[in-house]
PDB file of N, CA, C and O in Angstrom:
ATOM      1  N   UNK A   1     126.139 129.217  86.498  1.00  0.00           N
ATOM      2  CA  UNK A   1     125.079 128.314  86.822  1.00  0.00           C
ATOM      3  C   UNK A   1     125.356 127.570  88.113  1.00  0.00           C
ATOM      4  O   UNK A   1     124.602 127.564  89.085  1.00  0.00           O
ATOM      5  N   UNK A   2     126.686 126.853  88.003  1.00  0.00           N
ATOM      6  CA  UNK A   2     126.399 126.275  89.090  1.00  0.00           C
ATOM      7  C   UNK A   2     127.537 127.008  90.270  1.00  0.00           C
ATOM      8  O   UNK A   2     127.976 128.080  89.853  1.00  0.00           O
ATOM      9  N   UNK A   3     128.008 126.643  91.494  1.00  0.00           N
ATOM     10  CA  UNK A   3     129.086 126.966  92.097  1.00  0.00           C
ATOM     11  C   UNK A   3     130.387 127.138  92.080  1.00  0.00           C
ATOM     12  O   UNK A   3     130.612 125.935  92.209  1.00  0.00           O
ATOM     13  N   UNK A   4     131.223 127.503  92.043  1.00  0.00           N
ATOM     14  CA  UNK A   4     133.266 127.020  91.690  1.00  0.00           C
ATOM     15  C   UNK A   4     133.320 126.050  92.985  1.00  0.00           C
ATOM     16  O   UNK A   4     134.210 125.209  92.859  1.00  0.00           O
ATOM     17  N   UNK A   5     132.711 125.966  94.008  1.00  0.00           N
ATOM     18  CA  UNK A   5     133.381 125.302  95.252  1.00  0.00           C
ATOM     19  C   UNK A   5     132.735 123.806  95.043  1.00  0.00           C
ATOM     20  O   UNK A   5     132.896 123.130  96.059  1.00  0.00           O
ATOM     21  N   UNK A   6     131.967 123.032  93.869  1.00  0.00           N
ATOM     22  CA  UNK A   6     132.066 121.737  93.553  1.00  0.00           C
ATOM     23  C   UNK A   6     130.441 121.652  94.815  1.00  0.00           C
ATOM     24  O   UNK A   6     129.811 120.609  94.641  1.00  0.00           O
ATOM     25  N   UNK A   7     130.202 122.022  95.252  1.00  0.00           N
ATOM     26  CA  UNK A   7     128.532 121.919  95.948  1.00  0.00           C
ATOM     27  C   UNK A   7     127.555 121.995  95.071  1.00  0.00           C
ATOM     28  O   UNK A   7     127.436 122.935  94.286  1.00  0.00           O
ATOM     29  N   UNK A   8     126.573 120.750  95.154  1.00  0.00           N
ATOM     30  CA  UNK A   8     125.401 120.324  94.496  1.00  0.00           C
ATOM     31  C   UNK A   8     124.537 121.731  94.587  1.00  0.00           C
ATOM     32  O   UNK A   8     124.367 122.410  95.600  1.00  0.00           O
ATOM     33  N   UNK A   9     124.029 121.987  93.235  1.00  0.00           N
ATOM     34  CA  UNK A   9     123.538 123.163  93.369  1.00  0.00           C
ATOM     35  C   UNK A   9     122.070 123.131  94.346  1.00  0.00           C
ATOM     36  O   UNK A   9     121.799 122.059  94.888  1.00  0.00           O
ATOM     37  N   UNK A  10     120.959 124.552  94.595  1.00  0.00           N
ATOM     38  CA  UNK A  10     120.080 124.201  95.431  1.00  0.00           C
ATOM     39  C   UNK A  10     119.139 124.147  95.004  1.00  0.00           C
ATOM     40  O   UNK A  10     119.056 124.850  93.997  1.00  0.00           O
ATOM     41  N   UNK A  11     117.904 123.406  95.357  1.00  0.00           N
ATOM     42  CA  UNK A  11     116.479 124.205  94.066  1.00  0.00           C
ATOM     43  C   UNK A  11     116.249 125.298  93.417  1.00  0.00           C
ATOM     44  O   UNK A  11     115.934 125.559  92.256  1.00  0.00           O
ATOM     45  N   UNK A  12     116.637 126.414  95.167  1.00  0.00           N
ATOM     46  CA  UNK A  12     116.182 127.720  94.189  1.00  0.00           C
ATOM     47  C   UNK A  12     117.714 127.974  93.498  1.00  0.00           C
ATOM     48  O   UNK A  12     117.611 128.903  92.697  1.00  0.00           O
ATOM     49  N   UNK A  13     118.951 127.504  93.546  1.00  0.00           N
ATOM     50  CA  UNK A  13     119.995 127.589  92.289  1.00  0.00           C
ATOM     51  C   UNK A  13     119.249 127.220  91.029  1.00  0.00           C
ATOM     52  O   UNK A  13     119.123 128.111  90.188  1.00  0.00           O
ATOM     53  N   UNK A  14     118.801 126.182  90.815  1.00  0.00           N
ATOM     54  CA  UNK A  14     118.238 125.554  89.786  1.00  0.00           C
ATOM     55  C   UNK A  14     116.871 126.266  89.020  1.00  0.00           C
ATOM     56  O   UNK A  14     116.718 126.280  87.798  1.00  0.00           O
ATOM     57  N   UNK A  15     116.105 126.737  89.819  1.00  0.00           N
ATOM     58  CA  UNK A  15     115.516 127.905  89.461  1.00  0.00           C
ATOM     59  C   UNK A  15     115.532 128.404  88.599  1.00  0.00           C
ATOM     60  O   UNK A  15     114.661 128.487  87.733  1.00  0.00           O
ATOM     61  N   UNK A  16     116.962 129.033  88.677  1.00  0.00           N
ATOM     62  CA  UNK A  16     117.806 130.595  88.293  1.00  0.00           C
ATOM     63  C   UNK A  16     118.204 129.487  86.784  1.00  0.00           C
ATOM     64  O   UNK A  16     118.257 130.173  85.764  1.00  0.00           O
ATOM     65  N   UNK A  17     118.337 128.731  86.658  1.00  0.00           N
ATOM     66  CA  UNK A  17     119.086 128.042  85.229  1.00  0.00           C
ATOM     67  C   UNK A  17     117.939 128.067  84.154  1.00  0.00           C
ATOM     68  O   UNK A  17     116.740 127.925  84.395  1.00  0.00           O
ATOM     69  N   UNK A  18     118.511 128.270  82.939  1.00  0.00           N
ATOM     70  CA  UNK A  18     118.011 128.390  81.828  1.00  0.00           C
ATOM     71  C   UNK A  18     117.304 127.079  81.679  1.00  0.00           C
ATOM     72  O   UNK A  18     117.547 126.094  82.375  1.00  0.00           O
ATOM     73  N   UNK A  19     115.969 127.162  80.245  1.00  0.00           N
ATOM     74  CA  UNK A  19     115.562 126.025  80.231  1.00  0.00           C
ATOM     75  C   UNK A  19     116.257 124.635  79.904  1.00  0.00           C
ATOM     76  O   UNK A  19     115.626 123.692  79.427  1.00  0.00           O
ATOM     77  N   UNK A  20     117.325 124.600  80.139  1.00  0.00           N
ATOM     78  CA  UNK A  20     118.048 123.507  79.350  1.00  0.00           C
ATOM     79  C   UNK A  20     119.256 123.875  80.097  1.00  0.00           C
ATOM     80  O   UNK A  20     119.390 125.025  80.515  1.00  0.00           O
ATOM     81  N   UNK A  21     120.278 122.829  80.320  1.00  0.00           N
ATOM     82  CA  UNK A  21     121.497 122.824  81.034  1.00  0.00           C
ATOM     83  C   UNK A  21     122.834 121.908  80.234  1.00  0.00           C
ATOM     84  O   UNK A  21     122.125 121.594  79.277  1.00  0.00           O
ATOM     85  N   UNK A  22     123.612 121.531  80.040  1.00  0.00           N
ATOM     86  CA  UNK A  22     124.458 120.606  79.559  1.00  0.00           C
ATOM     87  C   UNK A  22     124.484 119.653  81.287  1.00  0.00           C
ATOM     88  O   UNK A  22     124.114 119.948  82.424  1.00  0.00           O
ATOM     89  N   UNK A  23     125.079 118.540  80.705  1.00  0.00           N
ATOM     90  CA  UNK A  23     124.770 117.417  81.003  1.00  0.00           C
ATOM     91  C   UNK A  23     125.111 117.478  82.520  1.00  0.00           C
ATOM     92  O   UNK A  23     124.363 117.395  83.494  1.00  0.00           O
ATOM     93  N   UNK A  24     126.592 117.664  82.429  1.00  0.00           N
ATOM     94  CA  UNK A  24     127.490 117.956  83.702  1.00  0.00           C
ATOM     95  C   UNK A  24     126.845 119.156  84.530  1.00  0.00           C
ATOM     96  O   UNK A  24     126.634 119.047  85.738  1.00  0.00           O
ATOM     97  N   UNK A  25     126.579 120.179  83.888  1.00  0.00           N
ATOM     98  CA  UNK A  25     125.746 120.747  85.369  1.00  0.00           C
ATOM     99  C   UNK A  25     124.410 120.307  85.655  1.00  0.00           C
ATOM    100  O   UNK A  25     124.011 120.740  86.736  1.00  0.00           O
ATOM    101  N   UNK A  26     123.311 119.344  84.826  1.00  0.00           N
ATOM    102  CA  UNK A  26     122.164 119.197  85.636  1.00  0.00           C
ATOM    103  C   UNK A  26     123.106 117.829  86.232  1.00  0.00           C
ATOM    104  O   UNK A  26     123.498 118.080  87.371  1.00  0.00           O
ATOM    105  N   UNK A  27     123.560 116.455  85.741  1.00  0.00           N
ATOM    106  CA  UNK A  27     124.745 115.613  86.988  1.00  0.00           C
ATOM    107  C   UNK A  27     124.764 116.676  88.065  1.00  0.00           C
ATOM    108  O   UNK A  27     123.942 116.768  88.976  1.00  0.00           O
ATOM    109  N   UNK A  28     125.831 117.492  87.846  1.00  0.00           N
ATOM    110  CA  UNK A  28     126.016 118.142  89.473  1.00  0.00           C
ATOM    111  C   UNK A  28     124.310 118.109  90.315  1.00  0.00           C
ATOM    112  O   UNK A  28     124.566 118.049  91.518  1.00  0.00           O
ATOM    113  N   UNK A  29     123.356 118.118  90.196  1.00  0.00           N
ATOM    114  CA  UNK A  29     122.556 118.615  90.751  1.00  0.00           C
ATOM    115  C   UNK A  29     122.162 117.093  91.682  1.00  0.00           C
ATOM    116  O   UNK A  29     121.786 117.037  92.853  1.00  0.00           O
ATOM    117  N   UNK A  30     122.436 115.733  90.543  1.00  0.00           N
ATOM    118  CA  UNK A  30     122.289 114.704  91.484  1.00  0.00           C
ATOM    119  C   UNK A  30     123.473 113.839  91.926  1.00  0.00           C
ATOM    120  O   UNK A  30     123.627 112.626  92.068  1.00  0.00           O
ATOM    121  N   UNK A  31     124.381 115.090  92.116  1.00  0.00           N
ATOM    122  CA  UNK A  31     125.639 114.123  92.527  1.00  0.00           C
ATOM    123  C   UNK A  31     126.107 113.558  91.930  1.00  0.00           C
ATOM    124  O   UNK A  31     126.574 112.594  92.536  1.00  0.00           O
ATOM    125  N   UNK A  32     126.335 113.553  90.816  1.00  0.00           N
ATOM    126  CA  UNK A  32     127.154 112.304  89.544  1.00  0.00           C
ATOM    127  C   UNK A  32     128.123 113.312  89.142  1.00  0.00           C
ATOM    128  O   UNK A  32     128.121 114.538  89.258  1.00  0.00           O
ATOM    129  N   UNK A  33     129.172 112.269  88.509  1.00  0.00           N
ATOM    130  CA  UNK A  33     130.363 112.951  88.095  1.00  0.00           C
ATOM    131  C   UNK A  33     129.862 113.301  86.669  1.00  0.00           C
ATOM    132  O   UNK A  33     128.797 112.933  86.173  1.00  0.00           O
ATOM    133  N   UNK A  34     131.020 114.242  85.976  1.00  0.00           N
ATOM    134  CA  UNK A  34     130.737 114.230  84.691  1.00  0.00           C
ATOM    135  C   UNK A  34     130.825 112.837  83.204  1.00  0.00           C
ATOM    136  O   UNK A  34     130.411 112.800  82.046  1.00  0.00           O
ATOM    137  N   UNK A  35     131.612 111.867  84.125  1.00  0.00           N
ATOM    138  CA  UNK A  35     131.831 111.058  82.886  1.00  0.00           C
ATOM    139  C   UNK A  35     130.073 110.193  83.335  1.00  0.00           C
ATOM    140  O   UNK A  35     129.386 109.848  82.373  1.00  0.00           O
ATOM    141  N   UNK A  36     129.649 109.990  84.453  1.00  0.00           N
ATOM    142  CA  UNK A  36     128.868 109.602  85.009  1.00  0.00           C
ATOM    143  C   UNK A  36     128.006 109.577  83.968  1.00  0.00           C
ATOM    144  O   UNK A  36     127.788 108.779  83.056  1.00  0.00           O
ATOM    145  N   UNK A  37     127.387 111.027  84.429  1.00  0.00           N
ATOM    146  CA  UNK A  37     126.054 111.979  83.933  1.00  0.00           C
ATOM    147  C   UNK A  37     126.378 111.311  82.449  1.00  0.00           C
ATOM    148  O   UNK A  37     125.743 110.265  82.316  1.00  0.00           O
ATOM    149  N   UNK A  38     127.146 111.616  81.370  1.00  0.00           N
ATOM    150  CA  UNK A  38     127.278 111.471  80.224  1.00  0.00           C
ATOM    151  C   UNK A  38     127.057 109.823  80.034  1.00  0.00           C
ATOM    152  O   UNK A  38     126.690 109.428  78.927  1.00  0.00           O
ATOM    153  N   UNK A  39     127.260 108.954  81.012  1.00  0.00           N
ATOM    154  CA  UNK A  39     127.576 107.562  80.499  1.00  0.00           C
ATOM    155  C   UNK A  39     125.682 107.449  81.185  1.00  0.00           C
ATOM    156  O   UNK A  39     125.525 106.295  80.787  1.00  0.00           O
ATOM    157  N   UNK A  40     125.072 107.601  81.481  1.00  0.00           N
ATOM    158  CA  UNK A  40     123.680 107.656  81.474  1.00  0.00           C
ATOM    159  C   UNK A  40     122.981 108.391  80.587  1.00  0.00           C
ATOM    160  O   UNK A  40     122.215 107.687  79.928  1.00  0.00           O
ATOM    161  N   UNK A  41     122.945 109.803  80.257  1.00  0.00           N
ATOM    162  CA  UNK A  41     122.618 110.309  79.454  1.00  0.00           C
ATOM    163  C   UNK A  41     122.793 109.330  77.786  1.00  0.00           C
ATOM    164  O   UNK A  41     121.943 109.309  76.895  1.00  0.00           O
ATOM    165  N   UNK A  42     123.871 108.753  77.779  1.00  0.00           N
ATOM    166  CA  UNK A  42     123.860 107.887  76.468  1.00  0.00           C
ATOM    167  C   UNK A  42     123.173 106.622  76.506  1.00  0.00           C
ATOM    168  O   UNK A  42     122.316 106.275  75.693  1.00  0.00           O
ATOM    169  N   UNK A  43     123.647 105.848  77.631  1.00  0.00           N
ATOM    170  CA  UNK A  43     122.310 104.930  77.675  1.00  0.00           C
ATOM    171  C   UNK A  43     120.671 104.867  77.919  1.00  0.00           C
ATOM    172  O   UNK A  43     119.921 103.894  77.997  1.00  0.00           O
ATOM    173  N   UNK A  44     120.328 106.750  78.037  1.00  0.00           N
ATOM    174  CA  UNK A  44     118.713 106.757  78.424  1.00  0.00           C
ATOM    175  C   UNK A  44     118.487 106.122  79.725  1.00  0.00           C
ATOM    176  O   UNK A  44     117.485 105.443  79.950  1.00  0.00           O
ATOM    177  N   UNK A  45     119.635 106.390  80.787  1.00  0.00           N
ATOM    178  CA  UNK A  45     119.071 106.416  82.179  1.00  0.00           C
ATOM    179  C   UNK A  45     118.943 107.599  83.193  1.00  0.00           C
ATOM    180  O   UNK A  45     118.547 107.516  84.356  1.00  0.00           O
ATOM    181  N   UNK A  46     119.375 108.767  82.493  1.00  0.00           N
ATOM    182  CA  UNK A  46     119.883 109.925  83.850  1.00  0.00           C
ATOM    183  C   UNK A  46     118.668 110.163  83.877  1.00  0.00           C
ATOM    184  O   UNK A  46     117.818 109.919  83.020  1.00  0.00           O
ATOM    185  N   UNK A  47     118.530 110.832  85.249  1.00  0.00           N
ATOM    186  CA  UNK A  47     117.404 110.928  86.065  1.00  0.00           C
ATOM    187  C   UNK A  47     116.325 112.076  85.552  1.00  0.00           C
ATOM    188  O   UNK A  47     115.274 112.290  86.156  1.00  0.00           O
ATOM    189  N   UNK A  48     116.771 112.863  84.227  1.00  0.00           N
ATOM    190  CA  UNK A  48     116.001 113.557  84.415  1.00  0.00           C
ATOM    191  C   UNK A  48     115.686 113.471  82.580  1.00  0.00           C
ATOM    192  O   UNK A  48     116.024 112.467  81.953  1.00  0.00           O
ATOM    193  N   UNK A  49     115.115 114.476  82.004  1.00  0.00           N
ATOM    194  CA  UNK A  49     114.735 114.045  80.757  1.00  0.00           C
ATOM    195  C   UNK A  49     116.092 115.215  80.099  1.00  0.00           C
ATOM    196  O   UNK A  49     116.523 116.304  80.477  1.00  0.00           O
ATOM    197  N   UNK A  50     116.483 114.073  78.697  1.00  0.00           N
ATOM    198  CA  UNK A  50     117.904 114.723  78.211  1.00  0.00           C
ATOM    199  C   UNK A  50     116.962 114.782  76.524  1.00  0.00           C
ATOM    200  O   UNK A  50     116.030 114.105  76.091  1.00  0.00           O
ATOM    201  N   UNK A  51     117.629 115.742  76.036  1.00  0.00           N
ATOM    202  CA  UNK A  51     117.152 116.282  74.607  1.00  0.00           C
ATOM    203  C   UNK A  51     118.728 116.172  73.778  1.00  0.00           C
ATOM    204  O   UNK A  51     119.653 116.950  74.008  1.00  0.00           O
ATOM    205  N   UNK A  52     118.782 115.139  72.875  1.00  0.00           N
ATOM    206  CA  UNK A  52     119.912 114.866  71.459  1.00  0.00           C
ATOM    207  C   UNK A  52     119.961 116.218  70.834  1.00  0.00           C
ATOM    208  O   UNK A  52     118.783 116.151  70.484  1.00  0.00           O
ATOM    209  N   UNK A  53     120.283 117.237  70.455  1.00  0.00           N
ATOM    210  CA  UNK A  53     120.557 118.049  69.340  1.00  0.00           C
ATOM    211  C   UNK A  53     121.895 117.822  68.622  1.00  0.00           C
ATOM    212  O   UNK A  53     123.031 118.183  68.930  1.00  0.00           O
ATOM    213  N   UNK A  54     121.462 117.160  67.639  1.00  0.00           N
ATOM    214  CA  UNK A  54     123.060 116.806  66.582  1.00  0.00           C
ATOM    215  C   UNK A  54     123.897 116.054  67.630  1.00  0.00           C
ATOM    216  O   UNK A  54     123.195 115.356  68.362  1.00  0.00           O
ATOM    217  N   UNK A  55     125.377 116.010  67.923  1.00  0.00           N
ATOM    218  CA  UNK A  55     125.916 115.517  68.871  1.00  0.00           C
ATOM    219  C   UNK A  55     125.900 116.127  69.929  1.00  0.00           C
ATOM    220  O   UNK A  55     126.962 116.149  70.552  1.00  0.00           O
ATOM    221  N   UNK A  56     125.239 116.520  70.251  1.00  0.00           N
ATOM    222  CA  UNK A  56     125.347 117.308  72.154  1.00  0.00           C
ATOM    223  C   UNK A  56     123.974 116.920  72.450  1.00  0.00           C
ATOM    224  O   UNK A  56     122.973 116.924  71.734  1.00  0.00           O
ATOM    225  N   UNK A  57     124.186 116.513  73.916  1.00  0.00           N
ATOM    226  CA  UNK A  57     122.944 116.490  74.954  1.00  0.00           C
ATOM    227  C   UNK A  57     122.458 117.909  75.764  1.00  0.00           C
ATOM    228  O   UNK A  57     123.132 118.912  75.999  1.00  0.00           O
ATOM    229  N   UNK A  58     121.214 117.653  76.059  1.00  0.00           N
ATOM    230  CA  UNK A  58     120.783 119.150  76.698  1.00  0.00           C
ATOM    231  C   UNK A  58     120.116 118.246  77.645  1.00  0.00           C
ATOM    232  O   UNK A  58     119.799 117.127  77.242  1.00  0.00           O
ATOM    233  N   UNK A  59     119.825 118.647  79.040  1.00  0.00           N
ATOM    234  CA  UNK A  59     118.997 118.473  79.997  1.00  0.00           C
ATOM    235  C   UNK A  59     117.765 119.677  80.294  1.00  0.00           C
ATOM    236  O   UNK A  59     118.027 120.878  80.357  1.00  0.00           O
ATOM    237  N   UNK A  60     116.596 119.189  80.435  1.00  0.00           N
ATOM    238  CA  UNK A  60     115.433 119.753  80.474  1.00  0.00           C
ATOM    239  C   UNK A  60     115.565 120.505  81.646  1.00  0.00           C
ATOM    240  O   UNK A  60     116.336 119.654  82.088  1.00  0.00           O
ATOM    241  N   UNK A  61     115.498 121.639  82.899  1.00  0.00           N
ATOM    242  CA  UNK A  61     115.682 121.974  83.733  1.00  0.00           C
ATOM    243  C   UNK A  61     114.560 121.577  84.409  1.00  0.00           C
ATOM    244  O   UNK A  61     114.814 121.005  85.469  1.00  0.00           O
ATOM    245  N   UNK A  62     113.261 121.712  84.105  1.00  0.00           N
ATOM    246  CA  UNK A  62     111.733 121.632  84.338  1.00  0.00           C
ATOM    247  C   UNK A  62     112.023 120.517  85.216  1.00  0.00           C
ATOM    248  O   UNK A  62     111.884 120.532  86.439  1.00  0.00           O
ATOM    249  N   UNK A  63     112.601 119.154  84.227  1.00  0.00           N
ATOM    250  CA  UNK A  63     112.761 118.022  84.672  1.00  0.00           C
ATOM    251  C   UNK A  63     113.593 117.760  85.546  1.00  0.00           C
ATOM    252  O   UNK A  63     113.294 116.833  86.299  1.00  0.00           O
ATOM    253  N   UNK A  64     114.670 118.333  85.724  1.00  0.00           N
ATOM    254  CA  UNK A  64     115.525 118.025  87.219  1.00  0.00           C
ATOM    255  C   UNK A  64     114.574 118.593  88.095  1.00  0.00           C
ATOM    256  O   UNK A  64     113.959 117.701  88.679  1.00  0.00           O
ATOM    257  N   UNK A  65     114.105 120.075  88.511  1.00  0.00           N
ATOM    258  CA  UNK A  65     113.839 120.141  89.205  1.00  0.00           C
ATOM    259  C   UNK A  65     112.037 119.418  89.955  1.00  0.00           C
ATOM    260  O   UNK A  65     111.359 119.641  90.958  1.00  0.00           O
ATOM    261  N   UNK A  66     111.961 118.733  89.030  1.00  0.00           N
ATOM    262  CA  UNK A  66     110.550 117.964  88.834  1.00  0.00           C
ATOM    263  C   UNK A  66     111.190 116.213  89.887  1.00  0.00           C
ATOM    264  O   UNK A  66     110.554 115.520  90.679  1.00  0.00           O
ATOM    265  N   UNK A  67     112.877 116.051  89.297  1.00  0.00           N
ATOM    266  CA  UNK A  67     112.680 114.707  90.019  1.00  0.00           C
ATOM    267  C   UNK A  67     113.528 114.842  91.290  1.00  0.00           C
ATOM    268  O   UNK A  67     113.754 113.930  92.086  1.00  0.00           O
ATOM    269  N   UNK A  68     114.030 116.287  91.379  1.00  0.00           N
ATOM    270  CA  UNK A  68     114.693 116.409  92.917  1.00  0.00           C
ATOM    271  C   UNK A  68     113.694 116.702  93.875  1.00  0.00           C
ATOM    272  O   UNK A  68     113.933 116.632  95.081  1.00  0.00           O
ATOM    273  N   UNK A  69     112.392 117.083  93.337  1.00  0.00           N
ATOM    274  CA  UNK A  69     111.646 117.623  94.254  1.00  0.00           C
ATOM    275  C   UNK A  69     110.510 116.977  94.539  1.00  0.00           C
ATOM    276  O   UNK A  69     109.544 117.615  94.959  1.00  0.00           O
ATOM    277  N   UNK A  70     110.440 115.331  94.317  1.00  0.00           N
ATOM    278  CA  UNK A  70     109.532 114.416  94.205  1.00  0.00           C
ATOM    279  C   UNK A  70     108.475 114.650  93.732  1.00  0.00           C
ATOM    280  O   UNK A  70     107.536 113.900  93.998  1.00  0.00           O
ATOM    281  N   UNK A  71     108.257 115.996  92.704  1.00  0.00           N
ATOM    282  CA  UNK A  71     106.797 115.606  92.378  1.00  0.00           C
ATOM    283  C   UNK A  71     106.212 114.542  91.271  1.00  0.00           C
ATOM    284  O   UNK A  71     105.071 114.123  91.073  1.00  0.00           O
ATOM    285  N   UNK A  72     107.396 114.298  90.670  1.00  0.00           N
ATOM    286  CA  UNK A  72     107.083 112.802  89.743  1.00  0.00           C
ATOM    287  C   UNK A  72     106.516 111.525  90.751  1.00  0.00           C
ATOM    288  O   UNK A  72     105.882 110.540  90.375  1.00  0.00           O
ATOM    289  N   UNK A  73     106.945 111.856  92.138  1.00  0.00           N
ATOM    290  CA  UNK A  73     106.737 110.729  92.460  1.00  0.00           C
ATOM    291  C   UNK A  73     105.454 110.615  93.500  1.00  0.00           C
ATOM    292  O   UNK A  73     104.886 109.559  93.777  1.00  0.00           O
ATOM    293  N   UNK A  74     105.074 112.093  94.085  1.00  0.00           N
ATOM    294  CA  UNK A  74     103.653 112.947  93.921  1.00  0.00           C
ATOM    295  C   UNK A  74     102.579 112.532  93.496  1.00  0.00           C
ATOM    296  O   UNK A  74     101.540 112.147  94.032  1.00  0.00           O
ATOM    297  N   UNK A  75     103.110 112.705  91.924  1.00  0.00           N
ATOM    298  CA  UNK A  75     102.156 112.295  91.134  1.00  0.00           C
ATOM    299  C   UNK A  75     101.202 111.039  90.833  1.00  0.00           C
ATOM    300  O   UNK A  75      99.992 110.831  90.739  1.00  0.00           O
ATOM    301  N   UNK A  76     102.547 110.224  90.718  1.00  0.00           N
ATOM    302  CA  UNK A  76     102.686 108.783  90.496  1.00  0.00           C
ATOM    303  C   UNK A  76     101.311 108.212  91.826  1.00  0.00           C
ATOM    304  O   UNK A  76     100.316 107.609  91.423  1.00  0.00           O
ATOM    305  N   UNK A  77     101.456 108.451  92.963  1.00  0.00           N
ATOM    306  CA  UNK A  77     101.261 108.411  94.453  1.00  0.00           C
ATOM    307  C   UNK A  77      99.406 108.705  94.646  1.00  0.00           C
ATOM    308  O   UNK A  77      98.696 108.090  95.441  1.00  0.00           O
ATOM    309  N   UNK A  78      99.048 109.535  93.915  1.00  0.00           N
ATOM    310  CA  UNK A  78      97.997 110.412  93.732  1.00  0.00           C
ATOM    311  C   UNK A  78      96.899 109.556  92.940  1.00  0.00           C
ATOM    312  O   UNK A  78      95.826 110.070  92.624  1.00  0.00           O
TER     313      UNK A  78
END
């Protein structure tokens, strides 16, 4: 999914990702570390929309690439 060389992945990387990501690779996408991503994801702030299943988080992909690519904010604007 994402790179070995630690580079923020690209849209069309993100693309290519399944509907759902774990936490730390949609983070990589906005630059956050992994304890980061996780310490938002638990308080209901990371940037993009996160899904609870039992104890694990999932990130929506739709939704990262929805708030890297301003159309939330598009929208909002419109």
């Amino acid at each position: 999914m994402s790179s070995t060389t630690g580079k923020a992945p690209t849209l069309a990387d993100i693309r290519t990702w399944p509907a759902t990501v774990d936490v730390p690779t949609a983070g990589k996408a906005f630059g956050l570390s992994r304890s980061h991503a996780y310490e938002l994801a638990g308080r209901d702030e990371f940037p993009a929309k996160v899904i609870r299943a039992g104890n694990r988080y999932r990130v929506v992909t739709a939704s990262v690439l929805s708030a890297l690519s301003g159309a939330e904010g598009a929208e909002a604007a419109a």
